[in-house]
C-alpha positions in Angstrom: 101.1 98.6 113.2 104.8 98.1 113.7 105.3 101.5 115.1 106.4 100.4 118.6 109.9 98.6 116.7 112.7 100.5 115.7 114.7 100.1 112.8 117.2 97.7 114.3 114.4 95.3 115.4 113.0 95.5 112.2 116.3 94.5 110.6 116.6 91.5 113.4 113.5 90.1 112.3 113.8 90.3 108.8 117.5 88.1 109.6 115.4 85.3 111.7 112.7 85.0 108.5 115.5 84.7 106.3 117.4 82.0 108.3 114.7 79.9 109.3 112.7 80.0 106.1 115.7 80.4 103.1 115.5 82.7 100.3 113.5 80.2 98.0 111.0 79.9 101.0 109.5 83.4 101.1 108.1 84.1 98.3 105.7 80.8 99.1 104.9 82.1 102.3 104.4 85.6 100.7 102.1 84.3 98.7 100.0 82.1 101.4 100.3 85.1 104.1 98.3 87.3 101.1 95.7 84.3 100.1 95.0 83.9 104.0 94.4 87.5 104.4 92.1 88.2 101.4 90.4 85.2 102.5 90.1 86.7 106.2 88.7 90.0 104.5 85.9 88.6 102.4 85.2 86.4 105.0 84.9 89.8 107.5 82.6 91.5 104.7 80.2 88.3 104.5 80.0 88.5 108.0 78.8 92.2 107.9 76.5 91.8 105.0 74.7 89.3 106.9 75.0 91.0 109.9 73.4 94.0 109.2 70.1 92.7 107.9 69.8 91.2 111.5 70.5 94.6 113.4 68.0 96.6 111.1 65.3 94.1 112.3 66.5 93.9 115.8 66.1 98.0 116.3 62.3 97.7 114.9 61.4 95.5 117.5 
């Protein structure tokens, strides 16, 4: 995913974070970056499960 920055950019970005968020800041947003994310995945699985009963019937039409 990040394969297009090099090191250096990396590094830049991690200074920004730290600046405009503070130390104390980041795990918090850690945290609510994970909750969104596993919330974003289940969500993506619910939406396949209820998908595919809907193609199956659609192809036997």
């Amino acid at each position: 995913m990040l394969a297009f920055l090099d090191p250096p950019e990396i590094i830049l970005i991690i200074v920004v974070v730290l600046v405009l968020f503070g130390g104390s800041q980041l795990p918090k947003l850690a945290k609510n970056l994970g909750k969104a994310q596993q919330e974003f995945k289940s969500g993506l699985a619910e939406g396949q499960k209820d998908a595919a009963p809907e193609s199956k019937t659609d192809s036997t039409n």
